[in-house]
C-alpha positions in Angstrom: 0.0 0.0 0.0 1.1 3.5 -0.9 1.5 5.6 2.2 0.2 9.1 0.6 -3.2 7.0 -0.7 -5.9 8.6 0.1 -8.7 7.3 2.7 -10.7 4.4 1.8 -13.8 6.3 2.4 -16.5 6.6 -0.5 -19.9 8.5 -0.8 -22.9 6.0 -0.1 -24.9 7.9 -3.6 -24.8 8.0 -6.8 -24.8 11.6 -6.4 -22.1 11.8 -3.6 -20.0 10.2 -6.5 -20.9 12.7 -8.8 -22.7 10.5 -11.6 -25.8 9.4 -12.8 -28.4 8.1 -15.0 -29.5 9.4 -18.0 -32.5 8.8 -20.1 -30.8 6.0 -22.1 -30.3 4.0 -19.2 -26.7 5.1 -19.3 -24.2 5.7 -16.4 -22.9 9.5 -17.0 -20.4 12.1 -14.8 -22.7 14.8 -13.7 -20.6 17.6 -14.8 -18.6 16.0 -17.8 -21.2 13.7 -19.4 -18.6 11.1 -19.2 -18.8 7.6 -18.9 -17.4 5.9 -15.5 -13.6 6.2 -16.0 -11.9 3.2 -13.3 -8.6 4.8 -13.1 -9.7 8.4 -11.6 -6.0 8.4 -10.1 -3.1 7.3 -11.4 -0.8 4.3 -9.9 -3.3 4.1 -7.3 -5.1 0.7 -8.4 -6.3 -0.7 -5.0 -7.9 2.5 -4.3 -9.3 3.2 -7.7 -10.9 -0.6 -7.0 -12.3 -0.1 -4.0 -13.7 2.9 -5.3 -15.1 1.0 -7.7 -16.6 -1.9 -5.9 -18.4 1.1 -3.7 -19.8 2.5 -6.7 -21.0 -1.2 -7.8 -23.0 -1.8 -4.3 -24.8 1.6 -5.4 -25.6 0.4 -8.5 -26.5 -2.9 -7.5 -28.6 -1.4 -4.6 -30.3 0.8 -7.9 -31.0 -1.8 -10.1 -33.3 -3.7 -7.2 -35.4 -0.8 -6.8 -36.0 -0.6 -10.6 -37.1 -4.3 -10.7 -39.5 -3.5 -7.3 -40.7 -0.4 -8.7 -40.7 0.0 -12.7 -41.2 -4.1 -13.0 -43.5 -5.2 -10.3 -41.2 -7.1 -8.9 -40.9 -8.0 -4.8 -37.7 -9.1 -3.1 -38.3 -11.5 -0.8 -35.6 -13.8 1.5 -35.7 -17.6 0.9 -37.9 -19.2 1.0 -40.8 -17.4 -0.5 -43.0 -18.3 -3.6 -42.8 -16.6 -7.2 -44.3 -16.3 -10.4 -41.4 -14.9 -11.7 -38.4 -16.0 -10.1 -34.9 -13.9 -10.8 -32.2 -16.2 -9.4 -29.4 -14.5 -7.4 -26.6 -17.0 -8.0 -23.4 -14.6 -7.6 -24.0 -14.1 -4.0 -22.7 -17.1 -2.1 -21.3 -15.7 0.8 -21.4 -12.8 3.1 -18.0 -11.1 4.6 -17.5 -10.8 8.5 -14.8 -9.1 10.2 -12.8 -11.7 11.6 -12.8 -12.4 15.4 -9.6 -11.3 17.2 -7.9 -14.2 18.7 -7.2 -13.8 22.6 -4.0 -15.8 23.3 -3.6 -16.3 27.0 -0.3 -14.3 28.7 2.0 -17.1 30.0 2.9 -14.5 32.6 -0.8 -16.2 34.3 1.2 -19.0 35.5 0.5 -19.3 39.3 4.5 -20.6 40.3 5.6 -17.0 39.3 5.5 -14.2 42.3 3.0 -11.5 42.1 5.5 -8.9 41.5 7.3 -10.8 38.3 4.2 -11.4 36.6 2.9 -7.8 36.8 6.5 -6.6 35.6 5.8 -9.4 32.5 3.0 -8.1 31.8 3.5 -3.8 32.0 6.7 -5.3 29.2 3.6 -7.0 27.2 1.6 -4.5 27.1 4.1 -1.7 26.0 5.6 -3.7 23.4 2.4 -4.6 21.9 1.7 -0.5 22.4 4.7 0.8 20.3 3.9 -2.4 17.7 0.5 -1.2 16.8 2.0 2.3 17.0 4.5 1.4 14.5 1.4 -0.7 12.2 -0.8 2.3 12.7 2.1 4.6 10.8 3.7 2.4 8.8 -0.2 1.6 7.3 -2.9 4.0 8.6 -5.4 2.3 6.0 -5.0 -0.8 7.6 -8.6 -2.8 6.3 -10.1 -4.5 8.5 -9.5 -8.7 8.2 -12.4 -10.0 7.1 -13.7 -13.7 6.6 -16.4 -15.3 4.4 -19.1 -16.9 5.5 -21.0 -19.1 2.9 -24.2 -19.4 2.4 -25.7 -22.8 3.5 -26.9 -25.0 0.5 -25.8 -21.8 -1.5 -22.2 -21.6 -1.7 -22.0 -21.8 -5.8 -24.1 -20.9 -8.5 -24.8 -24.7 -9.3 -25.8 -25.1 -5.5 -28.2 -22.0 -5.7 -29.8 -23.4 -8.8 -30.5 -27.0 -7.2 -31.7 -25.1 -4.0 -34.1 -22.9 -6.2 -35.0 -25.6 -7.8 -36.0 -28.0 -5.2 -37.5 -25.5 -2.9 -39.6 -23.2 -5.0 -39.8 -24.4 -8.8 -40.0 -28.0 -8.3 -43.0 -27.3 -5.8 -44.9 -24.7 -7.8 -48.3 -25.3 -9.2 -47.0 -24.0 -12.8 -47.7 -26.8 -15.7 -45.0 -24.5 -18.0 -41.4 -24.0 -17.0 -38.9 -21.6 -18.7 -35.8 -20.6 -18.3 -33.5 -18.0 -19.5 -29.9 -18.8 -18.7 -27.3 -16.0 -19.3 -23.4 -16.9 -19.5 -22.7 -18.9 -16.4 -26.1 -19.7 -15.9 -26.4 -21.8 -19.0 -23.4 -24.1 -16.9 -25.8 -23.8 -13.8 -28.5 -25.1 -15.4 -26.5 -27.9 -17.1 -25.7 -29.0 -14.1 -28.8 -29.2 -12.5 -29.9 -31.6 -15.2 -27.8 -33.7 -14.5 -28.6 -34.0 -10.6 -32.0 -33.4 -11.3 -33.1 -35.4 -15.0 -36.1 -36.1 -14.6 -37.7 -34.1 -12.5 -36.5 -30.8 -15.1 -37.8 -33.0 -18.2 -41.1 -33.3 -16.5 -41.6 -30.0 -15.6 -39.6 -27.9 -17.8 -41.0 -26.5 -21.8 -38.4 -24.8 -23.3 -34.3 -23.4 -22.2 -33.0 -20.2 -23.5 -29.4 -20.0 -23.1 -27.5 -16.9 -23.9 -24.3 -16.7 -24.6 -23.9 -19.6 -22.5 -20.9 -21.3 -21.4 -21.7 -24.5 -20.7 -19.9 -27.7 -22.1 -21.7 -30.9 -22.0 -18.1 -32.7 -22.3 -16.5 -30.6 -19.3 -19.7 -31.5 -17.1 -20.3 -34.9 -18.1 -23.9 -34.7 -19.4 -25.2 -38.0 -20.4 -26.7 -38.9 -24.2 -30.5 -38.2 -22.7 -29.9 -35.1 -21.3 -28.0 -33.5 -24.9 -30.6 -35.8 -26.7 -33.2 -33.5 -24.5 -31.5 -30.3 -24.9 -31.5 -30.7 -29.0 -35.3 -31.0 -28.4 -35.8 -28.1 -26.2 -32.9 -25.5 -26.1 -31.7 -23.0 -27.9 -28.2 -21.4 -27.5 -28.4 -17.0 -28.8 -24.5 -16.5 -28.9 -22.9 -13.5 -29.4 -22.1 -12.8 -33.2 -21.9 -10.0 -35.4 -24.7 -11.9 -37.6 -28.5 -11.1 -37.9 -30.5 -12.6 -35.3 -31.6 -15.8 -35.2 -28.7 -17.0 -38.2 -27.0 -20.4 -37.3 -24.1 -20.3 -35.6 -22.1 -23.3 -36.2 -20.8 -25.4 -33.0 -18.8 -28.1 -32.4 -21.1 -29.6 -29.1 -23.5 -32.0 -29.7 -26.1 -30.3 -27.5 -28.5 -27.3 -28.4 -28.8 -25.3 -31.7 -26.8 -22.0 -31.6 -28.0 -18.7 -33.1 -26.9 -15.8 -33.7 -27.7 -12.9 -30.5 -27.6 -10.1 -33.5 -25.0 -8.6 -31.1 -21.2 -9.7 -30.5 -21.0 -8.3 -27.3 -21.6 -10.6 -24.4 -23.6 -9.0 -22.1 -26.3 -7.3 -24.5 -27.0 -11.2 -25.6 -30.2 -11.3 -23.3 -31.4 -8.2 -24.6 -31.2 -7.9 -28.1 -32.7 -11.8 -28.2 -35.7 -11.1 -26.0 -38.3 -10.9 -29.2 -37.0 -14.4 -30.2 -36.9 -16.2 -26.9 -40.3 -15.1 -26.2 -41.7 -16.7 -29.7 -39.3 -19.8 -29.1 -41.2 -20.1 -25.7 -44.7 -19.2 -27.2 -44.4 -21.4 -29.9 -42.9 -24.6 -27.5 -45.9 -23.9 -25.2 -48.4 -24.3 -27.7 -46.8 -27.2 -29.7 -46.9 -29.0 -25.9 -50.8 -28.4 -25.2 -51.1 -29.3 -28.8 -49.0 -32.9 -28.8 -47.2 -31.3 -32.0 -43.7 -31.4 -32.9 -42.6 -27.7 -32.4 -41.3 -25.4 -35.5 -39.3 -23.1 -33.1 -36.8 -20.1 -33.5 -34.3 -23.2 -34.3 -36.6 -24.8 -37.0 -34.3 -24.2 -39.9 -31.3 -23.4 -38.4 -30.6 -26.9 -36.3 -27.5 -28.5 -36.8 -27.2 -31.8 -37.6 -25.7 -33.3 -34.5 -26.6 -36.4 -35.7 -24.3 -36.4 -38.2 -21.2 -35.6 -35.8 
């Protein structure tokens, strides 16, 4: 740590930091107009992260009062029941400051004379004085040591899908199942078919995956669940193609289409209008007993030829 960096003490506001939202949605400087810029001062990384991070809980904090207020939405502790449920799977623990650890003077032992041991311990206690003195100077930003807790049944994404799963979606009254799976969650949701087969083909209609980054090989998933996933998934990867044009893939799993956007995290987005036919369209063919024509009707690859 720098000794000349500044304290480690950030406005709890959007405003306190000088920024915020504009009618695009879009994170702007107050004065300047400019985007967020992460190095705000040079060769001072650790603070310019921290700074960062404190922005991030404001934001975070943000975005959860949009989904309560501008979508209806209600956050709720587990266990609770949904409609819509919006998976938290990123948060797996919580940080503590870490207990001090008392260690027991050997100046206590009862052989020694009063006078010694009270000598012992006026020589402890200065010594541990002009340490934390020194500490204090030679770091004056000293954090504080902190430990993480995990969350019980929670402690990974996978774990928080299988919890979610077996407390609230596997006991909901709902005959139609979807799910959107973004990035990691695609892997999450892999995963839970494999510890859960059965119970997901029964219950779930139709998988959007976006941008996913899952591998059936990496996670081991057996001939009927990528037999099951060709049926009922489909894969909007990030491309610089129009949406919804095949995207060729070397997995024997899902179809893979185009996102009509190569960056990553816009992938949801900008496939929303065709996830929502893909999941129309497998909810009718299932009350119907047809074979669905879905968003990957002509653009399935022929797995079975691999």
């Amino acid at each position: 740590m720098k000794k000349d960096e500044p304290p480690l003490d950030f406005p709890d506001t959007l405003e306190g930091f000088e920024y915020a939202f504009n009618e695009k949605g879009q994170l702007r400087h107050i004065k300047t107009g400019e985007p967020f810029v992460f190095n705000y001062r040079e060769d001072l990384h650790r603070w310019n992260q921290k700074r960062y991070e404190a922005l991030g809980e404001i934001i975070t904090k943000y975005v959860y009062e949009l989904l309560e207020k501008d979508c209806n939405l209600k956050k709720i502790s587990i266990p609770e029941g949904y409609g819509v449920i919006v998976l938290n799977p990123n948060e797996n623990y919580i940080e503590v400051e870490k207990p001090k650890m008392h260690v027991q003077s050997s100046s206590d032992s009862s052989d020694e004379p009063a006078e010694k041991r009270e000598r012992k311990d006026k020589v402890c206690k200065e010594t541990k004085k002009r340490r934390d003195f020194y500490e204090k100077y030679r770091n004056p930003q000293r954090e504080k040591e902190m430990m993480q807790l995990y969350i019980r049944e929670n402690g990974s994404p996978e774990e928080h899908a299988i919890y979610v799963w077996d407390h609230f979606i596997a006991q909901s009254a709902a005959e139609n199942v979807f799910f959107v799976a973004h990035s990691y969650g695609g892997l999450a949701f892999v995963e839970l078919m494999i510890q859960r087969e059965a119970d997901v083909k029964s219950k779930v209609t139709a998988v959007a995956l976006t941008d996913s980054v899952h591998n059936v090989w990496h996670q081991e998933a057996g001939k009927t669940i990528r037999e099951w996933m060709r049926e009922n998934c489909c894969n909007w990867v990030s491309s610089s193609e129009p949406l919804d044009t095949s995207v060729e893939s070397m997995l024997p799993d899902c179809p893979r289409v185009s996102a009509g956007t190569d960056r990553h995290e816009l992938t949801s987005w900008k496939s929303f209008p065709s996830i929502f036919k893909f999941f129309t369209e497998a909810s009718e063919a299932k009350t119907s007993s047809l074979k669905p024509t879905l968003t990957r009707r002509s653009h399935r690859i022929k797995h079975e030829e691999l």
